[in-house]
VOTORVO-572050 format. One record per residue (C-alpha): residue number from 1; x, y, z. Coordinates in pm, whole numbers. Layout:
BEGIN
NUM  X  Y  Z
...
***
This chain:
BEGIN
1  18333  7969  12022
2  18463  8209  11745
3  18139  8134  11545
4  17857  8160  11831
5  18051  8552  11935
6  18023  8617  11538
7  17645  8489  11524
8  17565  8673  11873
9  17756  8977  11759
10  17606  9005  11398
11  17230  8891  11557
12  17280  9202  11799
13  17412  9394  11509
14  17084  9357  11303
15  16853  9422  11565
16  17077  9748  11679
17  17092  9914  11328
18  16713  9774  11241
19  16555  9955  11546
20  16734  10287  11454
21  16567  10296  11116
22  16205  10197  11322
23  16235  10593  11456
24  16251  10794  11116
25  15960  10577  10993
26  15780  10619  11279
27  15902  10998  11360
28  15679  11051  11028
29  15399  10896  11158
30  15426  11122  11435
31  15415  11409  11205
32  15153  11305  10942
33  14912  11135  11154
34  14950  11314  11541
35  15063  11695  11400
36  15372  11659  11584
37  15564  11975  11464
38  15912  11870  11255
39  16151  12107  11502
40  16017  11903  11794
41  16082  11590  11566
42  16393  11730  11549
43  16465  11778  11920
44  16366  11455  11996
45  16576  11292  11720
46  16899  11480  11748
47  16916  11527  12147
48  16694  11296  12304
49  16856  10992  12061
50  17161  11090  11925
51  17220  11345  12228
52  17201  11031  12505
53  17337  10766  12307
54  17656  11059  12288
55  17636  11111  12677
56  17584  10724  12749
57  17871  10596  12554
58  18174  10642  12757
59  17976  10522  13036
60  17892  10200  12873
61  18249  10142  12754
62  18383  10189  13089
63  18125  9962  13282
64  18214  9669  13006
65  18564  9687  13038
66  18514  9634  13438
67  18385  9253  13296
68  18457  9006  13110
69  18083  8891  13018
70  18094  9149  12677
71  17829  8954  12553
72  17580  9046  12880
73  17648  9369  12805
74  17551  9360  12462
75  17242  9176  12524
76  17135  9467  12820
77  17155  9661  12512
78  16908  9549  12289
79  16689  9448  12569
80  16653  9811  12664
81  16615  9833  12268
82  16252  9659  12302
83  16166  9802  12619
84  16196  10187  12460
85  16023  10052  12135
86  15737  9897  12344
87  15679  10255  12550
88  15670  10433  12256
89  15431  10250  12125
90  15225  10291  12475
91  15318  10680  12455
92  15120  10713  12132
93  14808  10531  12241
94  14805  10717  12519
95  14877  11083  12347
96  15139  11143  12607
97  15384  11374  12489
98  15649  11325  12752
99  15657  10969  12749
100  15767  10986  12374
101  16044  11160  12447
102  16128  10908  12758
103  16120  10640  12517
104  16312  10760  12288
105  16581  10837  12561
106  16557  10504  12620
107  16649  10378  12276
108  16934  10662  12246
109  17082  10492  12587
110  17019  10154  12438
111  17164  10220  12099
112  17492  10355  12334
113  17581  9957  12354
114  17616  9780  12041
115  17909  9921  11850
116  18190  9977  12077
117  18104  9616  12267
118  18078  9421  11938
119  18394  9625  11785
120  18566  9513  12138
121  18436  9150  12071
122  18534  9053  11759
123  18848  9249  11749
124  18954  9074  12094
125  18794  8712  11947
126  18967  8734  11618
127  19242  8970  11691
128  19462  9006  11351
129  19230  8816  11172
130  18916  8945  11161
131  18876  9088  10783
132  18585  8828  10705
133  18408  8849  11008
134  18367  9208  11085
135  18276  9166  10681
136  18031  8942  10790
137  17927  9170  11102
138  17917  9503  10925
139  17690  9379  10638
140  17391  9247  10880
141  17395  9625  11005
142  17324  9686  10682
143  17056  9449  10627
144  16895  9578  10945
145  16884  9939  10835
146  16762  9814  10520
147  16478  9570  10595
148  16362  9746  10904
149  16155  10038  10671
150  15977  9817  10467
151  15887  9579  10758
152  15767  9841  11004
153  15534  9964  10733
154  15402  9639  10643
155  15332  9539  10948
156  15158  9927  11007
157  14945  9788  10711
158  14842  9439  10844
159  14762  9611  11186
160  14497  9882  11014
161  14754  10149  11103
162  14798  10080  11461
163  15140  10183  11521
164  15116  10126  11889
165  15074  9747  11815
166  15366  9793  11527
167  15595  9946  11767
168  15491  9655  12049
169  15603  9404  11798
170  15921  9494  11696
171  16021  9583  12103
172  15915  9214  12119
173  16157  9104  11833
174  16410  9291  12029
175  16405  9114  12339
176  16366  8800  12242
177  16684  8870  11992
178  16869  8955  12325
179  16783  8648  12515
180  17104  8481  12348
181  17380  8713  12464
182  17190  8731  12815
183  17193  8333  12902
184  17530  8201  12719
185  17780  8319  12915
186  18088  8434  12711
187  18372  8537  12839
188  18664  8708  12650
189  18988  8806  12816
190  19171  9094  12692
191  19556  9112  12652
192  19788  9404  12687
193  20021  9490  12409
194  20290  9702  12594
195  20504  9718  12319
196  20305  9952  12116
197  20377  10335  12207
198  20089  10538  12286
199  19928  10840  12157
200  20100  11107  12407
201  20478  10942  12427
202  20538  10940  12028
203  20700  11219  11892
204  20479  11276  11623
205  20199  11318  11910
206  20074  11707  11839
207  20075  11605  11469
208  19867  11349  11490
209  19651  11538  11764
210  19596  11766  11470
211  19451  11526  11257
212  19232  11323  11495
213  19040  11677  11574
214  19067  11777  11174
215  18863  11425  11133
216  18639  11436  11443
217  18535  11810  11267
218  18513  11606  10937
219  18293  11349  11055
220  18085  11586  11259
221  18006  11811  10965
222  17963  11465  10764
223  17732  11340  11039
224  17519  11713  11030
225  17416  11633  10655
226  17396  11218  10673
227  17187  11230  11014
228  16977  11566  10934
229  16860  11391  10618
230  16806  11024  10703
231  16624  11134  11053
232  16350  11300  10789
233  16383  11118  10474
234  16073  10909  10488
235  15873  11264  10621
236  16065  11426  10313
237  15919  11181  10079
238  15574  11164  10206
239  15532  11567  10208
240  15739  11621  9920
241  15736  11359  9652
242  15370  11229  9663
243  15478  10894  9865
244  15192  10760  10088
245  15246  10614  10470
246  15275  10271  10337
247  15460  10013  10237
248  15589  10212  9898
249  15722  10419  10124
250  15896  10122  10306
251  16053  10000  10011
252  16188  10316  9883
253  16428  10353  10173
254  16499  10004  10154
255  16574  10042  9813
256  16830  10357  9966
257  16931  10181  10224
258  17030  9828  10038
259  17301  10014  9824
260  17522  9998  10125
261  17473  9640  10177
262  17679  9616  9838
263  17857  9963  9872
264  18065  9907  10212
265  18257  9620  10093
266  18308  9803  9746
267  18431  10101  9896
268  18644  9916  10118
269  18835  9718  9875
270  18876  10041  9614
271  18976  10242  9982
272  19263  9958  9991
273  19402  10015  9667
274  19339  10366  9595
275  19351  10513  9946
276  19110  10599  10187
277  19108  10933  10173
278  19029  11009  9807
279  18759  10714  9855
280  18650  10905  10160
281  18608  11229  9968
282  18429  11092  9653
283  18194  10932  9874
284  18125  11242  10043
285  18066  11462  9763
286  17869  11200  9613
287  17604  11146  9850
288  17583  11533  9831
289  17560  11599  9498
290  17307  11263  9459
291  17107  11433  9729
292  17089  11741  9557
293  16989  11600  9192
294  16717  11389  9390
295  16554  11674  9535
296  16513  11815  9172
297  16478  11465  8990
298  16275  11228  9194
299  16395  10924  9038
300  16425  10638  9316
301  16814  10523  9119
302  16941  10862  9246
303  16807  10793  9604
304  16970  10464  9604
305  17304  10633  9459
306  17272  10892  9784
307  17251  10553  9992
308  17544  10410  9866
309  17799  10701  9896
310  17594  10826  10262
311  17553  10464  10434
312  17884  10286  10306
313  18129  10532  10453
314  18123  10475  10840
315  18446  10227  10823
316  18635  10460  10589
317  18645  10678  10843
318  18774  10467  11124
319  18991  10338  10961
320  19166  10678  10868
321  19217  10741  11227
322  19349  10372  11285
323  19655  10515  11054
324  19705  10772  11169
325  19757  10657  11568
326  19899  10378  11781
327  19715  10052  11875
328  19641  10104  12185
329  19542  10480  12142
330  19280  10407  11871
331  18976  10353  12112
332  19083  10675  12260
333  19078  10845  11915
334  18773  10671  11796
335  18581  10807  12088
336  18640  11170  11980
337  18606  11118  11610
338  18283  10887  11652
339  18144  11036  11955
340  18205  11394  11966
341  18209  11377  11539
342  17916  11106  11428
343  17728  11143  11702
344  17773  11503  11756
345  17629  11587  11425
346  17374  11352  11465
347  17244  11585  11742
348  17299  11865  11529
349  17164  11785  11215
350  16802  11677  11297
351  16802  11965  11493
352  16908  12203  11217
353  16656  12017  10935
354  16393  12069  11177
355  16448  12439  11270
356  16466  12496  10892
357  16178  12343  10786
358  15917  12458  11057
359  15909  12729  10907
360  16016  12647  10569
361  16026  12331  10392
362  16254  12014  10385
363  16344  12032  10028
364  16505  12372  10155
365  16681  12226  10490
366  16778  11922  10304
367  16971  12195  10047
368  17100  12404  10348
369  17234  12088  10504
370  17396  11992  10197
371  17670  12281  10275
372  17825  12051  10535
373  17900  11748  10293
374  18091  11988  10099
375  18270  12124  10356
376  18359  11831  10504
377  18459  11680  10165
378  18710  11958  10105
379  18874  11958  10470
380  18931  11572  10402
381  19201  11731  10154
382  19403  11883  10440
383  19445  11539  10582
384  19794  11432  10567
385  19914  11093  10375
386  19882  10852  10637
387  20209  10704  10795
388  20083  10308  10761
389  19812  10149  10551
390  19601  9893  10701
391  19286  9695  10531
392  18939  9841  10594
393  18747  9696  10872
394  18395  9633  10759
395  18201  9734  11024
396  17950  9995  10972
***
């Protein structure tokens, strides 16, 4: 049983982070080939994905913890994965503006599914014990994001540069990758731990309080810079650094992308003897300061160095709030730091990049941008030592 959650989980997992590297590749597209302005690009990337996946979250948690069929849920997910995909491949061959941003809506509710079901799953499945297989779990993310560039532009390239058909094939991917969690029917039943305090009746409750908004600002300033760059970092690439809309293209986010593949688990372990927080913060100021040496020095090692320190950081920061507060408060905390923090600034920072560079360019919003890595790197320092220490979960 523990195997086929871990196979469903990590399949889902794949698909899930895959399909939300599909939309930058294809958001250029939109602006290279249909004239699409970038601030629009920018509305529909930052509230129309990140914006409903923000709104649809607490939703989806609270439906899935009214059943014990996670894996259902999961599945519903990824299905409505293809079906957005699918209609906005229709919405281009059709020119129809509005149904763009419906099916993009669509994916931002979808991609609302995936992580906090498959964090509930395998953290329910292998409670204590589950080092190796969110490990496991957190690196096919990884290989999604990565492979899913390169792939949607090669098949752009075998299709003649029909993105409607590209777009119709990788919905179709998606739902047959769902099929799985849909028809096996896996239950998981969840036990109560009442011996573990909560968040409001420990003493130290304001304190902590403190810190899970100082991180949920971190991450959100974090999320402006990661999220405002990646959402335009094939467009930044193709108008800026003489990349064509092909598969060169492709492979040079792979390339980006891949470093966190290797990075996560590196980070993790030197988080675990080191500490988090000064891991954290070098990773922080690293992608930034890579980032800002790529955009004078083109050289494809320092784009994979900004992938690294930008890509391999999403446990770190989990797991700082998992110090900092009880058991059975941490979905409570991780909801404000990831929802109204990563997500938050995922609505933000598209938003930002693409208000900047309508009517500049991106190399310029990618530098304004920047600010907020370095602000959020030197706010980490007011973070307090953490009470406990507990292993990095690799699950980004």
């Amino acid at each position: 049983m523990k195997a086929r959650i871990l196979t469903l989980t990590s399949l889902s997992h794949f698909i899930n982070d895959g399909n939300s590297w599909f939309l930058p590749v294809a958001f250029t597209f939109l602006i290279t080939y249909l004239d699409i302005s970038k601030f629009l690009i920018g509305i529909l990337s930052g509230a129309f994905f990140f914006g409903i996946s923000a709104l649809a979250s607490p939703l989806v948690s609270r439906v899935a913890d009214k059943f014990t069929n996670y894996s259902r849920i999961m599945g519903i997910g990824i299905l409505l994965w293809g079906i957005g995909l699918i209609l906005f491949g229709y919405s281009i061959q059709l020119h129809f503006l509005p149904l763009t941003f419906i099916s993009v809506a669509i994916a931002g509710f979808a991609s609302a599914f995936y992580h906090p079901i498959g964090a509930a799953v395998l953290s329910i499945t292998y409670k204590g014990n589950a080092g190796i297989a969110l490990g496991i779990n957190g690196s096919m993310g990884s290989l999604g994001r990565a492979i899913y560039p390169t792939l949607t532009l090669s098949l752009f390239a075998i299709l003649n540069k029909d993105m409607t058909l590209d777009a119709l094939i990788i919905g179709i991917i998606s739902i047959i990758a769902a099929l799985p969690s849909l028809f096996l029917k896996i239950t998981i039943t969840k036990e109560e731990d009442p011996k573990t305090p909560s968040l409001s009746t420990t003493t130290n409750s304001r304190s902590t309080l403190f810190v899970v908004i100082l991180l949920t600002i971190i991450a959100l300033l974090r999320s402006v810079f990661g999220q405002g760059i990646s959402q335009f970092l094939p467009t930044l690439l193709v108008e800026n650094y003489g990349y064509s809309y092909n598969v060169n293209l492709g492979e040079a986010i792979t390339i980006a992308l891949a470093a966190a593949v290797v990075g996560q688990p590196i980070l993790g372990f030197l988080s675990d003897r080191v500490g988090r927080r000064l891991i954290y913060v070098i990773s922080t100021f690293g992608a930034a300061i890579a980032l800002l040496l790529f955009l004078k020095i083109p050289n494809i090692a320092l784009l994979s160095l900004f992938g690294l320190f930008n890509f391999s950081a999403f446990p770190l920061m989990l797991s700082i709030v998992g110090d900092f507060v009880p058991r059975n408060s941490a979905s409570f905390a991780n909801s404000l730091v990831w929802g109204l923090g990563v997500t938050g600034g995922g609505v933000i920072g598209p938003i930002i990049v693409g208000a900047i560079s309508q009517v500049s360019n991106l190399v310029f919003a990618s530098e304004i941008v920047t600010v907020m890595a370095f602000l959020a790197g030197a706010l980490t320092a007011l973070v307090p030592k953490p009470p406990k220490k507990s292993k990095v979960p690799l699950f980004g």
